[in-house]
N, C-alpha and C positions, 0 to 999 in steps of 0.2 A: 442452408441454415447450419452455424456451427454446432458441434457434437459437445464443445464445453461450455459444461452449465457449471460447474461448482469450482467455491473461490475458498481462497485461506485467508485469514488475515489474522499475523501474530500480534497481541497488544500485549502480552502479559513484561513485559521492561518498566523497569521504575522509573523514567523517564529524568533522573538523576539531572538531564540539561537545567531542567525546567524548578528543582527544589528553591524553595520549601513548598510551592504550589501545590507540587505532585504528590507529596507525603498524603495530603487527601482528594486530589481529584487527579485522575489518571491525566497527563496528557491528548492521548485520546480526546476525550472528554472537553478540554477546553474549546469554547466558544470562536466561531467566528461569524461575527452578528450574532444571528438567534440559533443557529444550528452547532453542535457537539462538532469537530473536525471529521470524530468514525463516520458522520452522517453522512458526508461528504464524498467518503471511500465509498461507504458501500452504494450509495449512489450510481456511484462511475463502475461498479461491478456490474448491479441491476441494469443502466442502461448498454450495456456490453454483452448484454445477454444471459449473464449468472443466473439462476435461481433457486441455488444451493451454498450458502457462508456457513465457513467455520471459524468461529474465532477461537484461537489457543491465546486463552486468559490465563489468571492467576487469583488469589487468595484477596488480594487487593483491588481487586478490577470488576467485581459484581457491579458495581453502578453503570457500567457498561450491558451487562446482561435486561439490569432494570429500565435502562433507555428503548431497548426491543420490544420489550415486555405491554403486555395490556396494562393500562393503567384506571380502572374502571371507577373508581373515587372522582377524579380529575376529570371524565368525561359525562361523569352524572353532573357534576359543577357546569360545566362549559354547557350541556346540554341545559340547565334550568337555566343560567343567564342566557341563551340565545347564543351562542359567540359560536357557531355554525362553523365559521372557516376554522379555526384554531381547531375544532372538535374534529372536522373529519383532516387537518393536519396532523393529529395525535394519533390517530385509529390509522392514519395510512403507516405512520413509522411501524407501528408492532406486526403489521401485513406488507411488509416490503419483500421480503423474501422468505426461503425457507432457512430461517437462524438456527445452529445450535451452538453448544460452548461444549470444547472443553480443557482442563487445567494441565496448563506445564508447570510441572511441581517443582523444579530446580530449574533456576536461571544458567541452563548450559550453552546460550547462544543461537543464533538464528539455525541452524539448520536442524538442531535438535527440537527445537518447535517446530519446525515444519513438520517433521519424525511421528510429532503427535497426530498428525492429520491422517496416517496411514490407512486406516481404519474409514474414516470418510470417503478416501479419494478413491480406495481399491484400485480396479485397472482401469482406471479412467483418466486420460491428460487434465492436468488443473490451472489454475491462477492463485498467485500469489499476490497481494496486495501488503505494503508493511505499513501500519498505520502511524508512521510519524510522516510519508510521503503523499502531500496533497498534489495532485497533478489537474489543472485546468486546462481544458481544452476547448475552445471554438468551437470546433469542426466535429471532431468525432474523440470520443473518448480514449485516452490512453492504454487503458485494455482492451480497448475494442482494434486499435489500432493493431496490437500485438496478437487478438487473434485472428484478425483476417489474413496475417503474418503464417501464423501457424498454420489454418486452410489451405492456407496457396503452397507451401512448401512441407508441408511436415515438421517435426522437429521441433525441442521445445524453443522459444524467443527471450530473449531478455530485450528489457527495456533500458537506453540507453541514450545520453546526450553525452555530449563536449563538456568537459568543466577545464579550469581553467590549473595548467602546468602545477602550480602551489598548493591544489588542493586535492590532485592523484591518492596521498596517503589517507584521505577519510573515506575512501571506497573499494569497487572491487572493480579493478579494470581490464578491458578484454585487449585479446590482438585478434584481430580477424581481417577473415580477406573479402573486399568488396563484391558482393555478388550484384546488387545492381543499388540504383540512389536510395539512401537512407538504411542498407539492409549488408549485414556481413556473415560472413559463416568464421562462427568462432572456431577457432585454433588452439588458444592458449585466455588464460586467464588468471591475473593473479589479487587477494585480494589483500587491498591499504598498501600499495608498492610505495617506495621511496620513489624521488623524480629521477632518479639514475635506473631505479628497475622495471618502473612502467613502460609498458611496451606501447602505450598511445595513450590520449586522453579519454577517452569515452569511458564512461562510468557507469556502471550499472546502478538505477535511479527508483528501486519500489514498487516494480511491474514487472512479474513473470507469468510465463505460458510455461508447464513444467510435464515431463513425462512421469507416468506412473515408476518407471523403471529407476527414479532417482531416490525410491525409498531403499533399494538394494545395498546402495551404496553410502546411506545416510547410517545403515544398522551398523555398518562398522565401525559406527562410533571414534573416528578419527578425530583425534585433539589439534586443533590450526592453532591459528592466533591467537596471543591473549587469553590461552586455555581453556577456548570454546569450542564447539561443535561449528564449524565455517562453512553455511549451505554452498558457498563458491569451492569447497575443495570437492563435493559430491560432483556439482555442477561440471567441472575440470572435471571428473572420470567418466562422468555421461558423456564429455563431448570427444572420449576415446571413443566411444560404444557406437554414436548414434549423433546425425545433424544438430549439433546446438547454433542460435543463430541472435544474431542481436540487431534489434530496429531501433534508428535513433526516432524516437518520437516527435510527434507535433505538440506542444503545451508549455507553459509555465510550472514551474516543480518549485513546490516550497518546503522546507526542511522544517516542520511545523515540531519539532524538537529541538529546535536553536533560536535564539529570541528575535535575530533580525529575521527570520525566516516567517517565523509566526507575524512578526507585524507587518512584514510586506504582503502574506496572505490577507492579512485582516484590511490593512486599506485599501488593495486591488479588487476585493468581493463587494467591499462597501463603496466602490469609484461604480460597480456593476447596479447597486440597488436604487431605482428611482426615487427613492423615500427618502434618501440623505443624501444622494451623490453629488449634489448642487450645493447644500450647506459645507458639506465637507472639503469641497472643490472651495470654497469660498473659506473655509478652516484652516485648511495648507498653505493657500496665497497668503494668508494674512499672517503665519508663522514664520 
């Protein structure tokens, strides 16, 4: 049995892809079918074995916290109409895990949210989930994947696929050397490389296994790119220190902060749901 139970997930980003939508509903938040996309995350956390979320919100993103929350109005309703499934679907969201929140007060970039978590994670290895990355999988979950990773070797894991030469600069790409199928021991990493700087394509894709020991290096509060705090440049001095390693995973990843990203989610989940997959199959053909 793995020893990581507690997961991070940053949502506090305006999600700026997505305006004017997101002026009042987080991204997060948007729908696919009937379920919020965070649903979805912390889902793939819970069945990976988490039982410990932190989200680092913000000023704008309480309807997030209120999605966790008991909603006891709403189940006195469902409970007088009868509507039995929907009622204990409702009571299972606010008992999914052990939630708490809390606020990154300055948008200084992903690693300085992580920074917030320090207090949570103490000396314990964690996961990182970033909640604009939806990752489907088959077989076994994307973080479950990365920590069997972790067990077997030590060391924190990043999660990692192939993208394609043209699209190296909207990520953080590793060099690593193949230690056996699907698994490399990082080296070097740089993040958003030009196609001249990139040292390969694998990309790091919204799934970390991380060590305690990356908050030492987070306080130095180093300025990367774009005058943020760059979790990939801590990440690059942990992997001075100590095994970092990257697994290219098994799953479909949608970039549910970009619009073709979002609607390729939304029709692959609803090709999955018996209730429409037929009318909808019969929707497509006909377009």
């Amino acid at each position: 049995m793995s020893l990581i139970k507690k997961a991070v997930i940053p949502v506090a980003g305006f999600g700026t892809r997505f305006l004017p939508a997101t002026k009042s509903i987080p991204k997060e938040m948007m729908p696919i079918l009937d379920k919020p996309t965070i649903h979805y995350i912390v889902q793939e956390a819970i069945d990976s074995g988490i039982t410990d979320i932190l989200f680092v919100t913000s000023k704008h993103k309480k309807c997030i916290e209120d999605y966790f929350d008991n909603f006891r109005e709403l189940e006195d309703i469902l409970e007088i109409s009868k509507n039995y499934e929907m009622l204990n679907t409702i009571r299972d969201i606010s008992s999914m895990a052990n939630i708490s929140f809390v606020r990154q007060k300055e948008q200084k970039g992903l690693g300085h949210a992580i920074y917030q978590a320090k207090t949570f994670v103490g000396s314990d290895p964690f996961c990182v989930l970033l909640g604009d990355d939806l990752i489907c999988s088959d077989k076994k979950p994307c973080l479950k994947q990365l920590i069997d990773v972790y067990d077997e070797y030590g060391g924190s894991v990043l999660g990692v696929q192939d993208v394609d030469l043209k699209d190296v600069s909207k990520y953080g790409i590793i060099d690593g050397t193949e230690v056996c199928e699907n698994l490399y021991e990082v080296k070097n990493l740089i993040e958003k490389p030009s196609i001249e700087e990139a040292p390969s394509n694998k990309a790091i894709l919204g799934r970390y296994v991380i060590s305690h020991n990356i908050f030492k290096f987070l306080e130095q509060s180093l300025v990367g790119k774009n005058g943020e705090i760059q979790l990939t440049d801590s990440i690059l001095k942990l992997v001075s220190n100590e095994n970092v390693y990257a697994y290219n995973f098994e799953g479909n990843r949608y970039d549910i902060g970009n619009k073709l990203g979002y609607l390729k989610a939304m029709i692959d989940y609803a090709l999955k749901d018996d209730s429409i997959n037929q009318e909808l199959r019969g929707y497509l053909k006909e377009r």
